[in-house]
N, C-alpha and C positions, 0 to 999 in steps of 0.2 A: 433286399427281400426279392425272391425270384415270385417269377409268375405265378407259380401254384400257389407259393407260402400266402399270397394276397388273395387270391381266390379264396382260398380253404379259410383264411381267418373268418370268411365271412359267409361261406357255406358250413364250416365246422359249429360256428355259433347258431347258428340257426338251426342244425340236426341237434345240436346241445340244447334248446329248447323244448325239444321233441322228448330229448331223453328227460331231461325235468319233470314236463309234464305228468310222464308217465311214474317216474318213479313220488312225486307232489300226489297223485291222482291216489297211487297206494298208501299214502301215508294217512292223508284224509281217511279211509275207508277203515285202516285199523285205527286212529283215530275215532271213528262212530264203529268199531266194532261190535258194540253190545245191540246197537238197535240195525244191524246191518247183516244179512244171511249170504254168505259169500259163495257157497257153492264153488264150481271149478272153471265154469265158463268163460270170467272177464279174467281172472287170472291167468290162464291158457291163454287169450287173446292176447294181454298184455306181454307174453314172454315172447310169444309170435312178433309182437310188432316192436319190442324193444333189442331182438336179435337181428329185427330186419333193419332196422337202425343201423345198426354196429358193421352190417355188408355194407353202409352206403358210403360207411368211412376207408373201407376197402375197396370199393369200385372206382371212389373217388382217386385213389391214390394211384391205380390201375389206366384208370381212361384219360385223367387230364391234370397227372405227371409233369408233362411234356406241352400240354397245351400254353399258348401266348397268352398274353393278357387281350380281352375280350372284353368290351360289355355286355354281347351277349352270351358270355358264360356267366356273368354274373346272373341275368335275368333267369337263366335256367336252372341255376341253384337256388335264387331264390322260390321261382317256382315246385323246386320239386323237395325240397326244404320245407317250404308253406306247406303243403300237401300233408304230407308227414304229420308237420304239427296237428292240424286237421283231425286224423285220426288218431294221432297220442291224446289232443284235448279232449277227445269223448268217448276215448277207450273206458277211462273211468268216471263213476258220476259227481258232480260237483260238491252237493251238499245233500245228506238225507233231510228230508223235510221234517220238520220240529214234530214229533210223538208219531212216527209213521214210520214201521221197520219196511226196511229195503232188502230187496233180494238182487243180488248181480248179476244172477242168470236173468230175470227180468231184463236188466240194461243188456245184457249180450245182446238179447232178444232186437233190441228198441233200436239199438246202432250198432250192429253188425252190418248193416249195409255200406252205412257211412266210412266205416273202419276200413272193412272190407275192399272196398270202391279204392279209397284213397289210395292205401297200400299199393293196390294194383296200379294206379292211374299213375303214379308216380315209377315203378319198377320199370313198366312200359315205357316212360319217357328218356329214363337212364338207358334200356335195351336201344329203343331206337337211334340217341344220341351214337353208342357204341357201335352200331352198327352202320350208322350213315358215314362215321367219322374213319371206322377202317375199310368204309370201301370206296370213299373219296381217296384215302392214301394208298390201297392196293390190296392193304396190311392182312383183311381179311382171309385171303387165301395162305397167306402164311402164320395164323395164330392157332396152334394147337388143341381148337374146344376139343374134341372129343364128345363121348357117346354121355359122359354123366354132366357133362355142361345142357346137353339139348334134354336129354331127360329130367334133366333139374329143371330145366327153362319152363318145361310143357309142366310137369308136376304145378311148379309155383303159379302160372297162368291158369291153369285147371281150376287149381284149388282158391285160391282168390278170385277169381267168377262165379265158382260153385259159391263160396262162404256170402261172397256179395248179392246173389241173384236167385240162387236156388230157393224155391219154395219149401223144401221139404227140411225140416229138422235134423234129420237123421244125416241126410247129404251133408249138409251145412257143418253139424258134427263131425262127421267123417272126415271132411275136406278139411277145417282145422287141427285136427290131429295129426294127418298126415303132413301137414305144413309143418307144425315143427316141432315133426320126427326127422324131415326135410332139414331144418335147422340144425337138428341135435347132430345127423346126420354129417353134415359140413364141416360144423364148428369141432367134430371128433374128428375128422380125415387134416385140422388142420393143425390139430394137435398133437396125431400121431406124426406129421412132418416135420414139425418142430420136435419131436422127441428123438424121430430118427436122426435129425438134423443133430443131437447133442447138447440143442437148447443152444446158449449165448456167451460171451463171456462179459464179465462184468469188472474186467480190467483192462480192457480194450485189446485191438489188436495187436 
């Protein structure tokens, strides 16, 4: 088992938590769906935070590939792992209360900070690991970001501040739409690579 493959057993299980949650969190809700108004809010939030998910299994593979065995990479997975979980657990609401319809844009309402927060607090700590770790090694002047890496960077920094802190609804609104359109965004530029790319084969090389 090399370095990563032990890390990742035990940072992959812990983002795998994350994703549970969230996809647990929607089952419950259709689940109480007769006494439950779901509007478009937690569900928009949820696809936001369960595609930011799915980047951390790509960053991961990206930044610490190549990394030694560490304890403290352990402690930083686990931290930014916990995080995660954090706002997968109260993206959705646990239980509606026995003869009392729930509305979900209410719960946006209640923990969108929290959500909000996390997401961010934790992006933040992968960005800075990245960046502390390629300019101890040099690396940074020879990694190719480009113009839609820093405009990604500043969008998703923006808009999870705005969703986390901003007073105003409409901002809040706004800023999670644009996050992920930001998403949709990505997840098509990495599809149309793999299509140019020919796709795979599936009898080896």
């Amino acid at each position: 088992m090399s370095a990563f493959e032990f890390f990742f057993s035990f940072y992959g299980l812990l983002l795998g938590l994350s994703v549970a949650e969230l996809v647990g969190g929607f089952s419950r809700v259709l689940h109480e769906r007769e006494r439950i108004r779901f509007g478009w809010l937690t569900p928009l939030l949820a696809i936001f935070v369960a595609i930011d998910i799915a980047t951390f299994w790509n960053q991961a593979w990206v930044i610490f590939r190549f990394a030694p065995f560490n304890f403290a990479l352990l402690v930083l997975g686990l931290v930014v792992a916990g995080t995660f979980y954090v706002a997968a657990s109260v993206t959705f609401p646990r239980v509606a209360t026995e003869g009392k319809r729930l509305d979900l844009d209410d719960h946006f309402w209640a923990h969108r900070r929290i959500v909000f927060a996390c997401v961010l607090a934790a992006n933040l700590i992968v960005a800075a690991t990245f960046f502390a770790i390629t300019g101890l090694s040099g690396e940074i002047a020879r990694i190719p970001l480009g113009p839609i890496f820093w405009i990604g960077l500043a969008i998703f920094i923006g808009g999870t501040s705005i969703g986390a802190f901003a007073p105003s609804r409409k901002w809040v609104i706004g800023a999670l739409v644009v996050l992920v359109a930001y998403h949709v965004f990505t997840t098509a530029r990495a599809l149309t690579a793999l299509v140019q790319a020919g796709g795979w084969s599936l009898l080896g090389s």
